[in-house]
C-alpha positions in Angstrom: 15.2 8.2 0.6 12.0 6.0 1.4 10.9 5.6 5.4 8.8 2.5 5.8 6.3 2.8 8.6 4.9 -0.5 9.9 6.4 -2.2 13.2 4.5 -0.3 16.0 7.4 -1.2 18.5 9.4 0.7 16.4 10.6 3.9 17.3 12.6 4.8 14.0 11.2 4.1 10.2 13.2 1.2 8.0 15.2 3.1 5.9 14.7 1.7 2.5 17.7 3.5 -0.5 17.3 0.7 -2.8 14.6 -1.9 -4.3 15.8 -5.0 -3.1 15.7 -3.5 0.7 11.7 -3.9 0.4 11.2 -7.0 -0.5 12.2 -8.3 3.3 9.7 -5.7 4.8 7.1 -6.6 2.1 7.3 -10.6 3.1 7.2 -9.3 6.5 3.6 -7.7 6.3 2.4 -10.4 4.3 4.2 -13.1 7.0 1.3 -11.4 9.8 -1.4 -13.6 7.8 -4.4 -10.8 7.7 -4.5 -7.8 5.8 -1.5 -5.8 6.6 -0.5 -2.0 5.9 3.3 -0.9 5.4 3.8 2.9 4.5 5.7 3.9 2.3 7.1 8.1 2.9 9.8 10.1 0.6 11.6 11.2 3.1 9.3 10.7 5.9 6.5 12.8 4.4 5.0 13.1 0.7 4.0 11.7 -1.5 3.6 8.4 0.3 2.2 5.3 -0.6 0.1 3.2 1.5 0.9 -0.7 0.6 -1.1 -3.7 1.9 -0.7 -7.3 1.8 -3.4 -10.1 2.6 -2.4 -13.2 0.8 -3.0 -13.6 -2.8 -4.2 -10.2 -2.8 -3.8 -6.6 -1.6 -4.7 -2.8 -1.9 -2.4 0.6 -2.6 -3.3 3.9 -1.6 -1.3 7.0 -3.6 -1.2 10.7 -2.4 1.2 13.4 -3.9 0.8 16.6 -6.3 -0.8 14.3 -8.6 -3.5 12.8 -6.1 -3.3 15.4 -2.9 -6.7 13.9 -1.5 -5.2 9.9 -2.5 -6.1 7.8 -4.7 -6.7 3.7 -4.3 -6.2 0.9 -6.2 -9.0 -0.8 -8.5 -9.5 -4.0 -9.7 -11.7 -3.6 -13.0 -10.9 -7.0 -14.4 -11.8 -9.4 -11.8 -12.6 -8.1 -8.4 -12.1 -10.5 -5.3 -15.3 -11.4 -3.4 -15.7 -9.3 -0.6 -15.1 -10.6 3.1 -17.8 -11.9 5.0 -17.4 -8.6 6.7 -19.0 -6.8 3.8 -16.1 -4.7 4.0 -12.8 -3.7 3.3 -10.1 -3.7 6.1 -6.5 -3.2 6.6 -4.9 -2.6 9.3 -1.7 -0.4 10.1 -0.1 -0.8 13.4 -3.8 -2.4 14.7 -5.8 0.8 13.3 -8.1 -0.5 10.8 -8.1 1.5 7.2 -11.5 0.7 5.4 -10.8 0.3 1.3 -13.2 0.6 -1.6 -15.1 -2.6 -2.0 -12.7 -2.9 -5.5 -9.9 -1.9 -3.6 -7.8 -5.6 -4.1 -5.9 -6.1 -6.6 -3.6 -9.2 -7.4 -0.4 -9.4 -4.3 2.1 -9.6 -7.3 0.9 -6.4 -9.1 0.9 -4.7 -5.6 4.5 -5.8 -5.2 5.2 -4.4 -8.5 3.4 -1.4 -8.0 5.8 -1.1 -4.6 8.8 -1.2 -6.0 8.0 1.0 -8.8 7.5 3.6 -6.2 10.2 2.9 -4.0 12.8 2.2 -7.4 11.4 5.9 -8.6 11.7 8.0 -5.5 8.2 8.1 -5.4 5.9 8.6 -8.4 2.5 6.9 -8.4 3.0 3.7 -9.9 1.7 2.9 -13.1 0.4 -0.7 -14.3 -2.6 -0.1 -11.5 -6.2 1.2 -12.0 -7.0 4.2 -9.7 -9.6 5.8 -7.9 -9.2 8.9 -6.7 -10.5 10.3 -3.3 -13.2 12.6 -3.6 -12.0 16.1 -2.2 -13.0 16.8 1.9 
């Protein structure tokens, strides 16, 4: 089972069994018109995958045995321009979530990428260049 975190007036997780049950929470993050975080828990704690939307593009953020620090997505074939910010933000429920500067990665491959988790039970999906987090 799959808990998506992402509606801060929510009190309980969307409980996501099958595939097709993300896509409405998916267009719903990418409805808020910014960059917008969804997470994404096997059953409501690890791994978990951290999945954000911001129009034609978007960023993924992976932690489980494989990745316990996390791991981020990584555009090596043709990174986005950076925001006039000089930065990369997301935000979950208003918090802001800074992202490697080739953290963005094409919105359909981050769909994908989604559904390959969810659809799996919760393996890092493949089809995505990673990062990994340095160690604390």
């Amino acid at each position: 089972m799959i808990e998506a975190w992402y509606d801060e007036e929510a009190e309980e997780p969307v409980v996501i069994e099958t595939a097709a049950e993300l896509d409405p929470i998916l267009d719903d993050i990418a409805a808020v018109g910014g960059p917008t975080l969804v997470n994404l828990h096997v059953d409501g704690e690890y791994p978990w995958l951290e999945v954000g939307l911001n129009d034609n593009r978007g960023t993924l953020r992976y932690v489980g045995d494989d990745a316990p620090e996390g791991a981020f997505s990584r555009n090596i074939e043709a990174p986005f321009p950076l925001p006039e910010t000089g930065e990369v933000t997301y935000y979950y429920m208003r918090n802001e979530r800074p992202y490697p500067d080739d953290a963005e990665i094409p919105a359909e491959v981050v769909r994908r990428a989604a559904h390959e988790f969810v659809a799996s039970g919760g393996s890092r999906p493949s089809g995505v260049s990673w990062t990994e987090q340095p160690a604390s």
